[in-house]
OpenMM code with the backbone's topology and positions (N, CA, C; nanometers):
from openmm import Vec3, app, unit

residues = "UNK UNK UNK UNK UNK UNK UNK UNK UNK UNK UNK UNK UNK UNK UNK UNK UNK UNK UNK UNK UNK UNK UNK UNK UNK UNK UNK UNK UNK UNK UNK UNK UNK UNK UNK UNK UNK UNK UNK UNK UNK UNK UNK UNK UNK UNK UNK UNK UNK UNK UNK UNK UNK UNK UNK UNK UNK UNK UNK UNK UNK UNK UNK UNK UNK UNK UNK UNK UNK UNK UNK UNK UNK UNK UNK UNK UNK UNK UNK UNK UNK UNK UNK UNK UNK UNK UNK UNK UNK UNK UNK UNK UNK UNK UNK UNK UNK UNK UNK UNK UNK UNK UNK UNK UNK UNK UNK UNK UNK UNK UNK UNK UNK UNK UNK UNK UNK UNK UNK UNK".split()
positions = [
    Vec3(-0.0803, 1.6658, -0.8296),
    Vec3(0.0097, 1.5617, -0.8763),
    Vec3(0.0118, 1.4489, -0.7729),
    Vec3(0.0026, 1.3492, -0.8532),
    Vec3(0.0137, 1.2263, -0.7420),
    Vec3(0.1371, 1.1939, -0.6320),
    Vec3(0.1106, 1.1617, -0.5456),
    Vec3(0.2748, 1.1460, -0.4628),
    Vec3(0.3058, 0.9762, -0.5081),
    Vec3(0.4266, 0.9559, -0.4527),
    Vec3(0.4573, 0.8401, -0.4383),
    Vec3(0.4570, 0.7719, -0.3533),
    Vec3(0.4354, 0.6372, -0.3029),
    Vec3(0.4404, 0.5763, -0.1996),
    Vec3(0.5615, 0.4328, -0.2126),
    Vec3(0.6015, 0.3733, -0.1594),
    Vec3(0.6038, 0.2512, -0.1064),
    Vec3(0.5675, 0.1791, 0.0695),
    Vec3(0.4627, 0.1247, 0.0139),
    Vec3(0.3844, 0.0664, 0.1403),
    Vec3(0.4531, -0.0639, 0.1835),
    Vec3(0.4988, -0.0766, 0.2965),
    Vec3(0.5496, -0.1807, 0.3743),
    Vec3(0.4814, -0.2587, 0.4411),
    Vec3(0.5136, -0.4206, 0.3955),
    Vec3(0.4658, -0.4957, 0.4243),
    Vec3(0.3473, -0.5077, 0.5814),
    Vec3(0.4240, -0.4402, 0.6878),
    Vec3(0.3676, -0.4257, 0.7845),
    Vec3(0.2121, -0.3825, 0.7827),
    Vec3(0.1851, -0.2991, 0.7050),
    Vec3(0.0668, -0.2498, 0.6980),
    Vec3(-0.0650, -0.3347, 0.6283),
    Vec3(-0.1829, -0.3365, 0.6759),
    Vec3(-0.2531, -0.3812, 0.5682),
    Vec3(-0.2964, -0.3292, 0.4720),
    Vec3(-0.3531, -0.4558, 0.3638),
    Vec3(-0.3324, -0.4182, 0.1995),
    Vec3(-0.4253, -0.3204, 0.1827),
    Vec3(-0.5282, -0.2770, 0.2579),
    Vec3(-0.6315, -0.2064, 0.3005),
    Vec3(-0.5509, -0.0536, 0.2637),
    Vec3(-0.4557, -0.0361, 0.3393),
    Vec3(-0.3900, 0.1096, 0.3006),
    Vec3(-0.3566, 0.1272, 0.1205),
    Vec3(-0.3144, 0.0455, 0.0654),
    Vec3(-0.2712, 0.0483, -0.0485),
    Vec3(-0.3715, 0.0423, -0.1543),
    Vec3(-0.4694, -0.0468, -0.1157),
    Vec3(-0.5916, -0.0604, -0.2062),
    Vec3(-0.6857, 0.1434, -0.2219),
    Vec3(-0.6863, 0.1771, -0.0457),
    Vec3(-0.7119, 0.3398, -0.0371),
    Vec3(-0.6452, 0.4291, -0.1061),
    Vec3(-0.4850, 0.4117, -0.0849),
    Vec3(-0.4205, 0.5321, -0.1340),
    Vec3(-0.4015, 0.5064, -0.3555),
    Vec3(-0.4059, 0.3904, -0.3566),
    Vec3(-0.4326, 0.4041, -0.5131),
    Vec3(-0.5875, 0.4007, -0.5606),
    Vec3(-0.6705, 0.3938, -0.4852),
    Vec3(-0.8013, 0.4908, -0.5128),
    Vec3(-0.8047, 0.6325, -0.5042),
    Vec3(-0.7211, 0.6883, -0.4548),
    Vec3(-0.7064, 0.8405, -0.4505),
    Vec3(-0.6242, 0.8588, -0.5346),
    Vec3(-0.5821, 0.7679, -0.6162),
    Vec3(-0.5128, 0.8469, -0.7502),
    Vec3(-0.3831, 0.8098, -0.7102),
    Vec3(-0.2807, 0.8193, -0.6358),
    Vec3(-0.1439, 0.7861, -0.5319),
    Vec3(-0.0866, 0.6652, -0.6307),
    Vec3(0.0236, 0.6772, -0.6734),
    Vec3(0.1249, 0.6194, -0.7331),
    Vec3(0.1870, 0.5201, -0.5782),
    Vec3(0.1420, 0.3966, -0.6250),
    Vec3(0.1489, 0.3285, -0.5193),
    Vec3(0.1862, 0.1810, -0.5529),
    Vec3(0.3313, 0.1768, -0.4747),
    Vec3(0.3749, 0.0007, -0.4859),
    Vec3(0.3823, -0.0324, -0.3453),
    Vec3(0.3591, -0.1991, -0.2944),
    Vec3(0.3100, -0.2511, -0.1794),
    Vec3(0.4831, -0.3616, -0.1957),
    Vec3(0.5059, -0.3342, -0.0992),
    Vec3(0.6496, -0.4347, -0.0871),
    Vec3(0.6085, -0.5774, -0.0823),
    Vec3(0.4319, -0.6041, -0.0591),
    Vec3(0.3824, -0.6961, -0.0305),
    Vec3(0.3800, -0.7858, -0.1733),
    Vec3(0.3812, -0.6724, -0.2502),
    Vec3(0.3770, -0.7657, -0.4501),
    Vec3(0.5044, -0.7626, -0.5008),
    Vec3(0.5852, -0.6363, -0.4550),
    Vec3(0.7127, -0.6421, -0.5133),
    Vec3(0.8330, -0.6543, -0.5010),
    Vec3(0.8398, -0.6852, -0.3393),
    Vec3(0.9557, -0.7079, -0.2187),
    Vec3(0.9220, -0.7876, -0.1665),
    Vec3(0.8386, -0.8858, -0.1691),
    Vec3(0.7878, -0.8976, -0.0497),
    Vec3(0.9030, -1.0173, 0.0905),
    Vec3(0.8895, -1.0159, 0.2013),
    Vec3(0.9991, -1.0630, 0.2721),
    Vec3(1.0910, -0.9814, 0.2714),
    Vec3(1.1523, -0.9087, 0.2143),
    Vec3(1.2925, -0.7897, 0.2233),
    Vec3(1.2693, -0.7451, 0.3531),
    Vec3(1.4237, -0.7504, 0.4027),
    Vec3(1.4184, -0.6863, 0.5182),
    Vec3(1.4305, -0.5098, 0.4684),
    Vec3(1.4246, -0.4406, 0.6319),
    Vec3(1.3396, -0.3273, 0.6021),
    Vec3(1.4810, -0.2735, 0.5649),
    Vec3(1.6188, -0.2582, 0.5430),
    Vec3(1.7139, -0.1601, 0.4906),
    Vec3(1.7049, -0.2030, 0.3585),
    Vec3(1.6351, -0.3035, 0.2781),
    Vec3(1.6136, -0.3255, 0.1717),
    Vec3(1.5145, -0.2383, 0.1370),
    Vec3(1.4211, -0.2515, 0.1561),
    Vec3(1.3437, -0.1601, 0.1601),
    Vec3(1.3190, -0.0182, 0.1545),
    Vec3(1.4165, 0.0814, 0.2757),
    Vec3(1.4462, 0.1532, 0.2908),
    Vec3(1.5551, 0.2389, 0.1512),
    Vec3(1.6412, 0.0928, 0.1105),
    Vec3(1.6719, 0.1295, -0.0572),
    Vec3(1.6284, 0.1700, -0.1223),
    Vec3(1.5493, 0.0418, -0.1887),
    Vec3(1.4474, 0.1030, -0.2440),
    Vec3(1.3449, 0.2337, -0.2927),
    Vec3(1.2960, 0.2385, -0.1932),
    Vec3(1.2397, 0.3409, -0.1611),
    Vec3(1.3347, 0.4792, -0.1845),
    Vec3(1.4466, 0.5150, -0.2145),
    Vec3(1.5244, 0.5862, -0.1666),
    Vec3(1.5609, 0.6257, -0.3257),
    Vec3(1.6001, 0.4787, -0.3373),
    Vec3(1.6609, 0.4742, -0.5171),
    Vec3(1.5444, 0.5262, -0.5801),
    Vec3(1.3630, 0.4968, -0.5474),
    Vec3(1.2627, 0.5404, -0.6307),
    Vec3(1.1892, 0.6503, -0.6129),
    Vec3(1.2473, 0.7205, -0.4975),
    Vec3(1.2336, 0.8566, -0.4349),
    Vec3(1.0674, 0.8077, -0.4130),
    Vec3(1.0582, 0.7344, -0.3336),
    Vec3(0.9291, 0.6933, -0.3111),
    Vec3(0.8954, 0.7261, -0.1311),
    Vec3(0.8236, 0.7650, -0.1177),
    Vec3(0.7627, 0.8091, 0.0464),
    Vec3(0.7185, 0.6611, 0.1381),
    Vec3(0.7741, 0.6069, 0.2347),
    Vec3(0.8120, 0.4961, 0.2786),
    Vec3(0.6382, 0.4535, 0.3805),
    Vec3(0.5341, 0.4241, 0.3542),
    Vec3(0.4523, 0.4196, 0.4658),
    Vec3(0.4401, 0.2731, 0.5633),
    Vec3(0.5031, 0.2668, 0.6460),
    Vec3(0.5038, 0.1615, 0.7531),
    Vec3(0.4162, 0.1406, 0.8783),
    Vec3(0.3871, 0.0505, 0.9774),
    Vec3(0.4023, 0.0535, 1.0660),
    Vec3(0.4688, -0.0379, 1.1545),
    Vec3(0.6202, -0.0099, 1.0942),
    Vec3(0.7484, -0.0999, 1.1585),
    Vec3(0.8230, 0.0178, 1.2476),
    Vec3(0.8414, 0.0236, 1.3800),
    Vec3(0.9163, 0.0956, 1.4295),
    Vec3(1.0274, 0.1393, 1.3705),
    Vec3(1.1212, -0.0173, 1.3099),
    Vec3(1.2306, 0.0204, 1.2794),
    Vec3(1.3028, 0.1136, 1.1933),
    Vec3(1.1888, 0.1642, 1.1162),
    Vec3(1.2421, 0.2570, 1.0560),
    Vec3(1.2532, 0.4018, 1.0794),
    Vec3(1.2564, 0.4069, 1.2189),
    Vec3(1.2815, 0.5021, 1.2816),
    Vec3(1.4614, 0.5232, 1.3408),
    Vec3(1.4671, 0.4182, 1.3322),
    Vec3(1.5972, 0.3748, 1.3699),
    Vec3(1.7114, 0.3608, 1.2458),
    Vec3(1.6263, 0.3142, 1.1279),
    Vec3(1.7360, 0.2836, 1.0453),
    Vec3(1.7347, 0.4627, 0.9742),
    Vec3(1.6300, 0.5622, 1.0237),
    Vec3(1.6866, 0.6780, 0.9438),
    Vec3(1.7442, 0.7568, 1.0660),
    Vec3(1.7251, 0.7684, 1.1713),
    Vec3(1.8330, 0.8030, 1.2779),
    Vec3(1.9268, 0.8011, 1.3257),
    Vec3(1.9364, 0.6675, 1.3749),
    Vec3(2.0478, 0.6117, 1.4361),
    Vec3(2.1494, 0.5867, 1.3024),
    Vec3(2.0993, 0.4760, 1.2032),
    Vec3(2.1266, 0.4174, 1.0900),
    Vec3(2.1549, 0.5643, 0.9915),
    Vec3(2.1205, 0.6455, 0.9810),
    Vec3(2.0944, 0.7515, 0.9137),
    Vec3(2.1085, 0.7258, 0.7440),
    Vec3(1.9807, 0.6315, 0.7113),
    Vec3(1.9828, 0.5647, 0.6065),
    Vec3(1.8982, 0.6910, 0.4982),
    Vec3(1.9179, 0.7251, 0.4077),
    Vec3(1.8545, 0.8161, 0.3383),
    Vec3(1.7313, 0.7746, 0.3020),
    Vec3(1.6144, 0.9189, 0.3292),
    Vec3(1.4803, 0.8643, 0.2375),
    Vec3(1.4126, 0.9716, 0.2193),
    Vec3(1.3125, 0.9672, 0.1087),
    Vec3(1.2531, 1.0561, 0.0765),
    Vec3(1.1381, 1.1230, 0.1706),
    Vec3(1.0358, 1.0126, 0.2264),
    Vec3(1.0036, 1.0558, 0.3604),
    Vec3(0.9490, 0.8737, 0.4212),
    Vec3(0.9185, 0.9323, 0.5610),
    Vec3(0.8428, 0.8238, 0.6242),
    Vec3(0.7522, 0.8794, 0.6898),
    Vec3(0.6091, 0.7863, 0.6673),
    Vec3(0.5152, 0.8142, 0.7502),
    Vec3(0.4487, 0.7096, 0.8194),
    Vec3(0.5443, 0.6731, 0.9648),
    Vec3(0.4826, 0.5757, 1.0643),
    Vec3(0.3628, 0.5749, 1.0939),
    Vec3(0.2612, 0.4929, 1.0629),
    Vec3(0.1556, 0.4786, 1.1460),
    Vec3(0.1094, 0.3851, 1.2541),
    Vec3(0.0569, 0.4647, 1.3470),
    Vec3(0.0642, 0.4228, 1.5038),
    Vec3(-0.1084, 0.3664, 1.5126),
    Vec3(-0.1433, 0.3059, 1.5146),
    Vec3(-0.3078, 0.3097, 1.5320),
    Vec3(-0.3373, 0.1883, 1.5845),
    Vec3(-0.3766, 0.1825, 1.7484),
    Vec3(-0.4434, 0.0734, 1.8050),
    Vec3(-0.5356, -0.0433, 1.7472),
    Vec3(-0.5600, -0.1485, 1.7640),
    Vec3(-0.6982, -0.2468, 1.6650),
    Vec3(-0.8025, -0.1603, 1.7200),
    Vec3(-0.8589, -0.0988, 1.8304),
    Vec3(-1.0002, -0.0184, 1.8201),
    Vec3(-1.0142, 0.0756, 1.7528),
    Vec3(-0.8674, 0.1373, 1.6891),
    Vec3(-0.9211, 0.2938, 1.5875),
    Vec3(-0.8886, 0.2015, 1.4506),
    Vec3(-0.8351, 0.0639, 1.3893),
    Vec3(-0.8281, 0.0855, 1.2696),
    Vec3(-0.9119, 0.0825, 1.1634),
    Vec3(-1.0299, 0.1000, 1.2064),
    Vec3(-1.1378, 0.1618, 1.1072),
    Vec3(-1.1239, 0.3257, 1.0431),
    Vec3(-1.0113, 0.3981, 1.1425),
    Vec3(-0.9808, 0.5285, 1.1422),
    Vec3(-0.8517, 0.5525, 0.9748),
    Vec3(-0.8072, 0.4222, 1.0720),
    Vec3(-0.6339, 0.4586, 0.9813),
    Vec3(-0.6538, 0.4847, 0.8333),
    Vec3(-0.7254, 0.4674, 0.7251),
    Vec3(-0.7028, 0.4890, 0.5622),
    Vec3(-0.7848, 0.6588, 0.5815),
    Vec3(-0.8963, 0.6889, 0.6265),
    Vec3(-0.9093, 0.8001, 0.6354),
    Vec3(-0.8392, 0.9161, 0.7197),
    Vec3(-0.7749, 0.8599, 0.7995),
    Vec3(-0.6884, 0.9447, 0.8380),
    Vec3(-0.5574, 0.9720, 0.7824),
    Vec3(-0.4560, 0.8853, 0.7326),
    Vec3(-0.3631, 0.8875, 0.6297),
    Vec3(-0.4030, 0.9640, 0.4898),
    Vec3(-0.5026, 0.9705, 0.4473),
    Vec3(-0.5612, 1.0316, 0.3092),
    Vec3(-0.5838, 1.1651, 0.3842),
    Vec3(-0.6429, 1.1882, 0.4792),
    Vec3(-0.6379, 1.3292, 0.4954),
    Vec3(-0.5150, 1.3541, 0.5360),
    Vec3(-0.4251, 1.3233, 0.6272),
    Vec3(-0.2967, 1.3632, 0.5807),
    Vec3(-0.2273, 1.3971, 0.4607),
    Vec3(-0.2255, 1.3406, 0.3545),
    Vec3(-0.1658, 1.2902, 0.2524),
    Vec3(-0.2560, 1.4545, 0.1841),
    Vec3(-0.3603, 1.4526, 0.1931),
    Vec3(-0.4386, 1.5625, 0.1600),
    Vec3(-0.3576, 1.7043, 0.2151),
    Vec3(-0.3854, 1.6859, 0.3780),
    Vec3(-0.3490, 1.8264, 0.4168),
    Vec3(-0.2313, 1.8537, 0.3810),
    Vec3(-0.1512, 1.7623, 0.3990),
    Vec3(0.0537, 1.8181, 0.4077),
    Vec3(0.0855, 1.7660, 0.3181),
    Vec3(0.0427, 1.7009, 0.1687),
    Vec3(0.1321, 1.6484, 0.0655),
    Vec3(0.2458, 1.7478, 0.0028),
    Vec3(0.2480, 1.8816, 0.0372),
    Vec3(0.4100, 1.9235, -0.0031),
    Vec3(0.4360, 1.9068, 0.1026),
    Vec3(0.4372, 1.8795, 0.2167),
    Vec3(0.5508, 1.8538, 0.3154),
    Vec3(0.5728, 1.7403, 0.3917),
    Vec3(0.5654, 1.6269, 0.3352),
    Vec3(0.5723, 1.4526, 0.3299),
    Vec3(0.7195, 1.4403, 0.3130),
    Vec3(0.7759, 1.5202, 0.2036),
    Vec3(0.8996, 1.4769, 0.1510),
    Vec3(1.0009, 1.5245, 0.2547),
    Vec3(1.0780, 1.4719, 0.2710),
    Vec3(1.1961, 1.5278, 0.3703),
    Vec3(1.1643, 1.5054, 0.5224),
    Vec3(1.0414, 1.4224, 0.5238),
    Vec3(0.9608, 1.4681, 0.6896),
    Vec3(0.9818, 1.2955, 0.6951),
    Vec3(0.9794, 1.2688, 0.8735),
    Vec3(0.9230, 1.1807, 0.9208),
    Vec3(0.8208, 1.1624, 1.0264),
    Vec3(0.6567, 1.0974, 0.9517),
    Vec3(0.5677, 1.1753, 0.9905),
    Vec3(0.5081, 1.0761, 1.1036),
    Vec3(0.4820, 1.0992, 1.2046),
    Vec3(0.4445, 1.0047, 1.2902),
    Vec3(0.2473, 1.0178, 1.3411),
    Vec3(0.1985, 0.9101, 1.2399),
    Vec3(0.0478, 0.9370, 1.2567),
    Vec3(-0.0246, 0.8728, 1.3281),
    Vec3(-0.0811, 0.9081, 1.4496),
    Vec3(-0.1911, 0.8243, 1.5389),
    Vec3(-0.3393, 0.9279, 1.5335),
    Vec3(-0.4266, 0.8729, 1.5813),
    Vec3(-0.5559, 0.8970, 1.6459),
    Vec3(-0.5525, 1.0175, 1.6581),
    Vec3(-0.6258, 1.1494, 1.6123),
    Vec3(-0.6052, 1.2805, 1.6854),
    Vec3(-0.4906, 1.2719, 1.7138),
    Vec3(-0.3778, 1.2426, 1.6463),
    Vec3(-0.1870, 1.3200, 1.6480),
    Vec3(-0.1244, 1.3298, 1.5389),
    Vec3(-0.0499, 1.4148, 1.4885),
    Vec3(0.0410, 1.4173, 1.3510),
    Vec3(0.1542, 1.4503, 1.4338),
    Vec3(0.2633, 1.3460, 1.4026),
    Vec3(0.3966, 1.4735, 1.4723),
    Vec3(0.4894, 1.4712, 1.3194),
    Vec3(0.5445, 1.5715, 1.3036),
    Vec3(0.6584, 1.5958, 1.2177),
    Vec3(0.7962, 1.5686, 1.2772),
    Vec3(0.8926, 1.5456, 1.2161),
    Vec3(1.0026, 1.5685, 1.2277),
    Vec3(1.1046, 1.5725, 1.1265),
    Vec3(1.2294, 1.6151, 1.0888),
    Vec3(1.2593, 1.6835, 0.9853),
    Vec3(1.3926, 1.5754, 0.9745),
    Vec3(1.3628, 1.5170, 0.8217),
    Vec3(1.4825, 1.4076, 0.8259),
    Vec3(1.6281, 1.4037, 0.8369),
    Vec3(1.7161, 1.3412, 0.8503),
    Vec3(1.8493, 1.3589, 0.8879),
    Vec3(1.9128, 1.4165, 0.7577),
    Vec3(1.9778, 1.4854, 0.7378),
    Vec3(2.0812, 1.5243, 0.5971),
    Vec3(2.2148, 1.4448, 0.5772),
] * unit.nanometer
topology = app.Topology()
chain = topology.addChain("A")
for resn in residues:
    res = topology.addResidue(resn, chain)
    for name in ("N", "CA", "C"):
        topology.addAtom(name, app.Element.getBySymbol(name[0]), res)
């Protein structure tokens, strides 16, 4: 079954164009938000039980500190020398752990996955 996404602006369109080639139920804040700040966003996403993929720090903050509800987040961390890496590495994520995306905030770099388990 396909997951859901909402892709944040931060990212390039490059991720979104990948993950709805893999089939991925996928909206880009870039066509349908676009400018919203990120607790808008973070709505969103929340109201459409949609899996949040960024690479804005802040939304580390607005589900922590902020303890803003979401279905999941998966930060991606990836230097300009690996981002030839980042869509194949997110798809194999998305591959390996797609039952356990939801409820998680997933923090993805280079050779790293970290989990962490969202606020209630």
């Amino acid at each position: 079954m396909p997951l859901r996404f909402l892709v944040d602006e931060s990212c390039d369109y490059i991720v979104v164009q990948a993950l709805r080639q893999a089939g991925h139920d996928v909206l880009a804040v870039v066509e349908s938000l676009r400018g919203a700040e990120d607790q808008k966003v973070a709505e969103y996403a929340w109201r459409e039980k949609r899996i949040v993929i960024t690479e804005d720090k802040d939304f580390g903050r607005l589900v922590y500190a902020q303890r803003q509800a979401q279905t999941g987040v998966v930060l991606v961390r990836f230097p300009a020398s690996r981002r030839a890496d980042l869509c194949p590495a997110l798809l194999s994520l998305i591959q390996r752990y797609e039952n356990q995306l939801a409820g998680t905030f997933v923090v993805l770099q280079p050779e790293r996955v970290r989990f962490r388990k969202l606020p209630e």
